[in-house]
C-alpha positions, 0 to 999 in steps of 0.5 A: 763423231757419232750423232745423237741416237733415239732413247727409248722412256726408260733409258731416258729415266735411266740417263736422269738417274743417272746424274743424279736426279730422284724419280720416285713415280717413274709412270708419272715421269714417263709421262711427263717425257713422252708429252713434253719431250726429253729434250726441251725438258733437259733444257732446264737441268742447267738451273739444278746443276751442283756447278757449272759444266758439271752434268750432275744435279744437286743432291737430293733434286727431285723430278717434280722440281726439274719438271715445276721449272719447266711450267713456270718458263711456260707459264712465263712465256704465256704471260709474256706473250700475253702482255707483248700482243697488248703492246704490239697492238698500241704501237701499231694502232699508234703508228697507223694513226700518225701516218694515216693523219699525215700522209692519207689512207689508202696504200699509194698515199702512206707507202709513198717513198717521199714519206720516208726518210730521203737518205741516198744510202738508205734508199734500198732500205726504203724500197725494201720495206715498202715492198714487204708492206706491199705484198702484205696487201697482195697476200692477205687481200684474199685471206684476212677477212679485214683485208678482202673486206676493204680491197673488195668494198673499196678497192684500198686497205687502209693503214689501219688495217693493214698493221693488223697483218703486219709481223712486229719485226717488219713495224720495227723496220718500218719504224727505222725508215720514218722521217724523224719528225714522225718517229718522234711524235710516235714515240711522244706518246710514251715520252721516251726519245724514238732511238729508244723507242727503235731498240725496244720494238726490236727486242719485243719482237725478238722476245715475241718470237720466243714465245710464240715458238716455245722455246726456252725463255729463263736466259734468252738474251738479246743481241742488242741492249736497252739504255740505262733508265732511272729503273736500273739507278733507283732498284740499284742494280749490282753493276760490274765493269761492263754496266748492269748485270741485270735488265739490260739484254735479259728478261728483265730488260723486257719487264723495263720496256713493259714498265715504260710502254704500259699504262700504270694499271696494265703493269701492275697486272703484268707483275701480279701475275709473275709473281703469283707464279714465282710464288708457286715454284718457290712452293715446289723447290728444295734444293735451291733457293728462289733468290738463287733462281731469279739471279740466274733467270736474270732478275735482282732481288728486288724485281717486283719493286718496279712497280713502285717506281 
């Protein structure tokens, strides 16, 4: 089978044409696909397709509405992202503090195996964690400037501290190891059980990842799926044989987490924001409507409700 060749701007042109897509400005377009490359931005053709597997677009679609598509998983990305970082902050800031106030500030104190869970069988899992924390301290006791300060002042860096270089996806394993008793009183601070409280970290770190490496956002779905919550029940969220069909390992399962972990103020700028963007796009489509995108980006119709809730 023969690999993909290179293409130069006007047989990409060519090839978009071809499946029916109107590029009325072909400087503008071939500025847009020697910036943002053909690849990424094909990635959201699916969106404007007749059917499904068909590889034609709905007649009359326009270059301008496949490239708006593409801004919008941008700007949505950048929004996400943004709000993930505030997130990301509180549960480290969170954690640190209960395990500093319980356990001690410097790293012989809180990276005690005795602090974790005393499982036989998790007992690698312990050791693991701990190690990755402990060459966090070796690697940016020279490079983060936080880090260097304390190691070089105070010969120790505090929990505190050393959360600030910590990845999301290795405070959710550490938020795994925790005695129960400590994964609770974490979780108390948003008054949702720590089982819970494990899933979302593990899917707001999934999801940073996302954003932070570009790629497309609009039907990334997660391995794993939230529990059902009272925001499923009372937006009355179409349900088939398997549960929701919304906001369960989707987008919108994401925009439940931010419901639950952001104070009433924070969300209620999160969902301004999404929606001043949802705003913009429905203003630069024509071929299909913005009830029909939000279903296939994952969202049901009544979404910005949440907020009421």
């Amino acid at each position: 089978m023969g690999g993909k060749i290179f293409k130069n701007l006007d047989e990409q042109i060519e090839i978009l044409r071809s499946k029916g897509l109107i590029i009325n400005d072909i400087d503008s377009a071939k500025e847009v696909l020697l910036k943002e490359n053909y690849f990424f931005l094909s990635g959201y053709r699916h969106l404007l397709m007749r059917k499904h597997k068909d590889a034609n677009f709905i007649e009359g679609t326009r270059f301008e509405e496949l490239h708006a598509i593409f801004i919008f998983d941008r700007e949505l990305r950048n929004i996400m992202f943004k709000h993930i970082l505030i997130i990301e902050n509180n549960i480290k800031s969170i954690m640190s503090y209960q395990l500093s106030k319980k356990y001690g500030f410097r790293e012989e104190e809180y990276l005690n195996p005795k602090n974790f869970v005393n499982e036989p069988e998790r007992e690698g899992q312990v050791f693991d964690v701990i190690s990755k924390m402990k060459r966090q301290i070796r690697v940016n006791g020279k490079q983060h400037s936080a880090t260097f300060h304390y190691m070089s002042q105070y010969g120790y860096v505090p929990m505190w501290i050393l959360v600030k270089v910590l990845s999301l996806g290795l405070i959710s394993e550490l938020f795994n190891i925790l005695k129960y008793e400590d994964r609770k009183a974490i979780a108390d601070s948003y008054k949702i059980d720590p089982e819970t409280l494990s899933i979302y970290i593990s899917l707001l770190s999934n999801f940073r990842n996302l954003c932070a490496h570009e790629d497309i956002l609009y039907d990334h779905k997660t391995g794993r799926d939230i529990p059902d919550t009272k925001y499923h029940y009372e937006l009355d969220i179409e349900m088939n044989e398997d549960g929701y069909i919304y906001g369960k390992n989707d987008l919108f399962a994401l925009i439940i987490i931010m419901k639950q972990l952001f104070s009433e103020n924070e969300f209620i700028d999160l969902i301004n924001e999404i929606e001043y963007i949802v705003a913009q796009l429905d203003g630069r489509l024509d071929v299909i409507e913005m009830d029909v995108f939000l279903n296939k980006v994952g969202f049901p119709k009544n979404w910005s409700s949440i907020v009421e809730l």
